[in-house]
VMD Tcl script that draws the C-alpha trace (Angstrom):
set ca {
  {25.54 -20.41 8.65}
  {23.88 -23.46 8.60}
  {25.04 -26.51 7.37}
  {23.28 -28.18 4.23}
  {22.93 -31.94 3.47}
  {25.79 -33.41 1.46}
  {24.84 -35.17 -2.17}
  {22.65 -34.49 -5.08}
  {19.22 -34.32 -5.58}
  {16.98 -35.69 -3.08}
  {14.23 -36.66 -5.82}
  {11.65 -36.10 -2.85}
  {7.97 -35.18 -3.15}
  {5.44 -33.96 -1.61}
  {4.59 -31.22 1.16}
  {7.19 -32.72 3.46}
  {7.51 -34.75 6.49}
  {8.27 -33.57 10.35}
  {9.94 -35.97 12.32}
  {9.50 -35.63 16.27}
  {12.37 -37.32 18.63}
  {12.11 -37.53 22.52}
  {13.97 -40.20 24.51}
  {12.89 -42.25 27.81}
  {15.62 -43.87 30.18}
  {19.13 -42.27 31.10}
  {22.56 -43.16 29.18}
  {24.27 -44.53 32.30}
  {25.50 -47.90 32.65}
  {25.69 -47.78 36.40}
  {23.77 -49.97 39.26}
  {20.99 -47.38 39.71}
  {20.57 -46.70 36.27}
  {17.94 -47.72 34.01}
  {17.99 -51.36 31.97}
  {17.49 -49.91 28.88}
  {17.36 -46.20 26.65}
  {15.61 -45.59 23.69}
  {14.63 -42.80 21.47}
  {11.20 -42.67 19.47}
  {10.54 -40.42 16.11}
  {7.12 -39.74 15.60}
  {6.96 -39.08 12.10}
  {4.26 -37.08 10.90}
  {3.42 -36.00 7.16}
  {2.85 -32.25 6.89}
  {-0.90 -32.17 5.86}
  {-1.55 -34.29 9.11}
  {-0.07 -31.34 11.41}
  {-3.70 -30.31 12.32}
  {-4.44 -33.25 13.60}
  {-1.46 -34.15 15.53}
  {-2.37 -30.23 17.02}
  {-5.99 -31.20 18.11}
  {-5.02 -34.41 19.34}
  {-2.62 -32.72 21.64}
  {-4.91 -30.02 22.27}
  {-8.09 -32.09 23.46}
  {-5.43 -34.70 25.31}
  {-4.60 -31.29 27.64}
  {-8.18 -30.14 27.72}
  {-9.04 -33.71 28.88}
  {-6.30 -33.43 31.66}
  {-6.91 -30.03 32.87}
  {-3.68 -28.51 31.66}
  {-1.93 -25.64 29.88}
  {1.57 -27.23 30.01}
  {3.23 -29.35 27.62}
  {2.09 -33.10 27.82}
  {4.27 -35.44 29.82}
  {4.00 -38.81 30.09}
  {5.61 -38.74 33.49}
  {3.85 -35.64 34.82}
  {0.59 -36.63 33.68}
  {-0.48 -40.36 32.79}
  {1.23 -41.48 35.72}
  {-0.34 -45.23 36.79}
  {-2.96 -43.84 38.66}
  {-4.09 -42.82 35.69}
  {-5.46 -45.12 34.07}
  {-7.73 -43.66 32.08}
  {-5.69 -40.89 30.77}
  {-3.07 -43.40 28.95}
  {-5.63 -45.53 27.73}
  {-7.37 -42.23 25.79}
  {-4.36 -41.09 25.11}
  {-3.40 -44.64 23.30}
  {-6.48 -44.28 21.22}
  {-6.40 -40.83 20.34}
  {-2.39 -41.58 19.00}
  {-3.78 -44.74 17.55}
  {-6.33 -42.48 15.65}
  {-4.18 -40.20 13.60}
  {-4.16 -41.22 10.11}
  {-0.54 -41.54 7.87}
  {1.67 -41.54 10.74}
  {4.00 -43.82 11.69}
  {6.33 -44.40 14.13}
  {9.89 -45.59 14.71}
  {11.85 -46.86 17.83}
  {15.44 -47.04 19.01}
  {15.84 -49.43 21.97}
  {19.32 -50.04 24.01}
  {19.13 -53.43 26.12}
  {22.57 -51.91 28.08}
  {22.96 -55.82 29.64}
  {23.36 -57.06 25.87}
  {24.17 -53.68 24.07}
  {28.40 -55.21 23.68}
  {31.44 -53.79 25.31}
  {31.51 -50.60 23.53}
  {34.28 -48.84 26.22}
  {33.45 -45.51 24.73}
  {29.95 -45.65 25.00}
  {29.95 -46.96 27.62}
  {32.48 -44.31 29.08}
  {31.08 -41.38 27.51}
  {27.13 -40.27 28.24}
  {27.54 -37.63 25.23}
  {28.84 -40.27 22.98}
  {26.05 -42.99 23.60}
  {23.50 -40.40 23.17}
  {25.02 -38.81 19.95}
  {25.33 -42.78 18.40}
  {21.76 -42.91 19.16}
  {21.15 -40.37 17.29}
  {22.35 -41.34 14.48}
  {20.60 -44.41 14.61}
  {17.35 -42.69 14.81}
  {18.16 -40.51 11.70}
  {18.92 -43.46 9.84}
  {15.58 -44.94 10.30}
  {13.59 -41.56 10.03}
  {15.94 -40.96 6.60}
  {14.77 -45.00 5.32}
  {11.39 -43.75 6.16}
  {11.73 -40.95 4.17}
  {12.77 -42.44 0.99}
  {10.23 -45.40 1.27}
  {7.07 -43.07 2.30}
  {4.08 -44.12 0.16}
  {3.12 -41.72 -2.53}
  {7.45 -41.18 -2.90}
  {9.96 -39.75 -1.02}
  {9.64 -36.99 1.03}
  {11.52 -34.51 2.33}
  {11.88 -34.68 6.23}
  {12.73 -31.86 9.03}
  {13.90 -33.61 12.73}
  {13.03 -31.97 15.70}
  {14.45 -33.19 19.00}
  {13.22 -32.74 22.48}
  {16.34 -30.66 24.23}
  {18.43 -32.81 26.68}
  {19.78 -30.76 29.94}
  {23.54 -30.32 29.77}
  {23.98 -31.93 26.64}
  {25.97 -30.45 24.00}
  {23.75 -30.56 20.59}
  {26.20 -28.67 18.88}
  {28.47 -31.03 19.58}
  {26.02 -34.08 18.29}
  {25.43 -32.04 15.10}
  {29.11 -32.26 14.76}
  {29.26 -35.71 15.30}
  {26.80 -36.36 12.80}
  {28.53 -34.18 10.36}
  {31.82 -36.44 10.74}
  {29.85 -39.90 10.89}
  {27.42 -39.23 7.74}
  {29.88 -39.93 5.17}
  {30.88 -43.24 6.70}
  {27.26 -44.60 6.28}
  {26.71 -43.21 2.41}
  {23.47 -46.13 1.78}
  {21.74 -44.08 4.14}
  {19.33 -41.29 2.81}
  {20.84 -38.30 4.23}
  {19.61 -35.50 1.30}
  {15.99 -36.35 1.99}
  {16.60 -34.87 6.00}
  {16.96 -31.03 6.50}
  {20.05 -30.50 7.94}
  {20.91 -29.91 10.54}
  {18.52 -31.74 13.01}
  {17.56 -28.88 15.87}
  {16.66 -29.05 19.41}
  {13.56 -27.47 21.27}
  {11.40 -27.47 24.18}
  {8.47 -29.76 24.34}
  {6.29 -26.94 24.55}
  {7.33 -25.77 20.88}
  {5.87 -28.39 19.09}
  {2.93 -30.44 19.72}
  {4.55 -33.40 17.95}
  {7.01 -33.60 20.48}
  {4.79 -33.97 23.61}
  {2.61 -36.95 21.07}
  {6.37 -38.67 20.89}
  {7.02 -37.71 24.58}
  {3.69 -40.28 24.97}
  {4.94 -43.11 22.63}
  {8.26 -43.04 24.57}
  {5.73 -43.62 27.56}
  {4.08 -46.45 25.77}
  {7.45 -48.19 24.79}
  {8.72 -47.61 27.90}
  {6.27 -48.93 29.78}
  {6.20 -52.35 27.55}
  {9.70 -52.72 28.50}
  {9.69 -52.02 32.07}
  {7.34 -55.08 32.60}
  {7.88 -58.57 33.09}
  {8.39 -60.77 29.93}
  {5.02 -62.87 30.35}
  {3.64 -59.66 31.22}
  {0.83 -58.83 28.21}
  {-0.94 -55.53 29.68}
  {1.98 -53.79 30.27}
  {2.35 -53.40 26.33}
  {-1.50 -52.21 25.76}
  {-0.76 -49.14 25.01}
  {2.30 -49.97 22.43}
  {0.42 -52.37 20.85}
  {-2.52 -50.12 20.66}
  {-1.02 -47.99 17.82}
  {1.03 -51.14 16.22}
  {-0.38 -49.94 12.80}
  {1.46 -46.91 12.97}
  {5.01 -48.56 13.79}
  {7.63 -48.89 10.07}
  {8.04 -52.07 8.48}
  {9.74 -53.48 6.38}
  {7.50 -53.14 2.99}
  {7.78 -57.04 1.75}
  {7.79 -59.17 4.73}
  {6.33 -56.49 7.44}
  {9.49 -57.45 10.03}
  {9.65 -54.56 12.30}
  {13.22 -55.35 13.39}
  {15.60 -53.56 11.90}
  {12.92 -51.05 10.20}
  {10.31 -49.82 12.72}
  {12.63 -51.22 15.45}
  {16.27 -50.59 15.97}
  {17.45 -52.88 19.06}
  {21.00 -52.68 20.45}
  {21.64 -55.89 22.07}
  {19.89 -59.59 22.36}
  {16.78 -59.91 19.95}
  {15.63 -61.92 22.63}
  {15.55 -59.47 24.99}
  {12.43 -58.18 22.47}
  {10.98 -61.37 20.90}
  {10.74 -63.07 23.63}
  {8.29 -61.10 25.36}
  {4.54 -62.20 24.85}
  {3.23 -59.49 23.20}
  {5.98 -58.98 20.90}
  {4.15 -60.89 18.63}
  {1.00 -58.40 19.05}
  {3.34 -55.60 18.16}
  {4.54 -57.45 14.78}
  {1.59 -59.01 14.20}
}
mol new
graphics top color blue
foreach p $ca { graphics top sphere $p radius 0.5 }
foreach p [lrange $ca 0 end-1] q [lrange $ca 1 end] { graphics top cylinder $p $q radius 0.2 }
display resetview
């Protein structure tokens, strides 16, 4: 049977929101593995699901495929041209917006279990996404909506076991919005939802901001590209803490020259 939101009446309107979440970097905290992990909704209100379809649709047509869109697979850097389309085609969809999770693992704290435990790390972030894709909810212009999370499926990771995580965390965290999100949050292929390959390519965007050097402006084109689209905070426009979620040193974001393109 599945499990229904705790509380009373969400007081949402609307047709609805779908939120997409895929992730980029791996939860290790070894030598090889990556600096940082983050996980991007791509939020997208249900009378825009036609054009988050044709912009998926005409980003495969341009690349010659019939499988799912992949950053890694197929706007690799040689590529040029594909990311930048694919930057302004994203850029283009009206009334979405977009929110990020990003783990600095050098700064993240001392956490011994997360740090111990891949399935706990990923099941915090989690919860950290569905916090911001729940505020997002409740805030959305025209009122509240109701949302529905989708998640990109994670190999040998037990989502059953993050749904009952989330189940024992929610009431611990009651300011948080949790009627206005279907529940549970489910887990799927790329290739079942378009929305999910579209946040497969902002995790490409973000990731490849990050990956570059801090004076390093270009490397964040494509991020900064669809800025618009990114939550804020609806009086002073801050995207820390709203559209971005950072685990570790602010500096490790604001310090970073185009940072101040991306909350411009």
């Amino acid at each position: 049977m599945a499990r229904t939101a705790s509380g009373g009446g969400t007081g949402a309107s609307g047709p609805g929101l779908m939120a997409f979440v895929d992730e980029t970097g791996d939860r290790g905290f070894s030598e090889r593995s990556s600096d940082t992990f983050s996980m991007t909704a791509f939020l997208v209100p249900r009378e825009r699901q036609n054009q988050v379809r044709a912009t998926a649709a005409g980003l495969r047509a341009y690349i010659g495929t019939s499988s799912p869109l992949h950053w890694v697979d197929h706007f690799k850097r040689k590529h040029p041209a594909r990311r930048e389309l694919a930057a302004d085609m994203l850029a283009a969809i009206p009334d979405v917006r977009v929110a990020h999770v990003i783990v600095h693992k050098d700064t993240a704290g001392s956490d011994e279990e997360l740090r111990r435990s891949g399935e706990a790390f990923y099941n915090h972030c989690c919860r950290l996404v569905l916090e911001l894709v729940a505020h997002a909810a409740a805030t959305w212009p025209g009122g509240p909506r109701r949302a529905s999370v989708k998640f990109g499926h994670v190999r040998h990771m037990d989502h059953s076991g993050t749904v009952d995580y989330l189940d024992l965390v929610r009431p611990d965290v009651p300011l948080v919005s949790w009627p206005l999100l279907h529940w549970p949050p489910t887990w799927h292929g790329t290739a079942a939802y378009d929305g999910l390959q579209l946040a497969d390519l902002h995790c490409g965007f973000l990731n490849n901001a990050l990956a570059g050097a801090p004076d390093d402006r270009a490397c964040a084109s494509y991020l900064t590209s669809c800025r618009a689209q990114v939550l804020r905070h609806a009086g002073s426009g801050d995207l820390l803490g709203h559209g971005v979620r950072l685990l570790g040193d602010e500096s490790f974001l604001t310090k970073r020259v185009w940072w101040a393109d991306l909350n411009g």
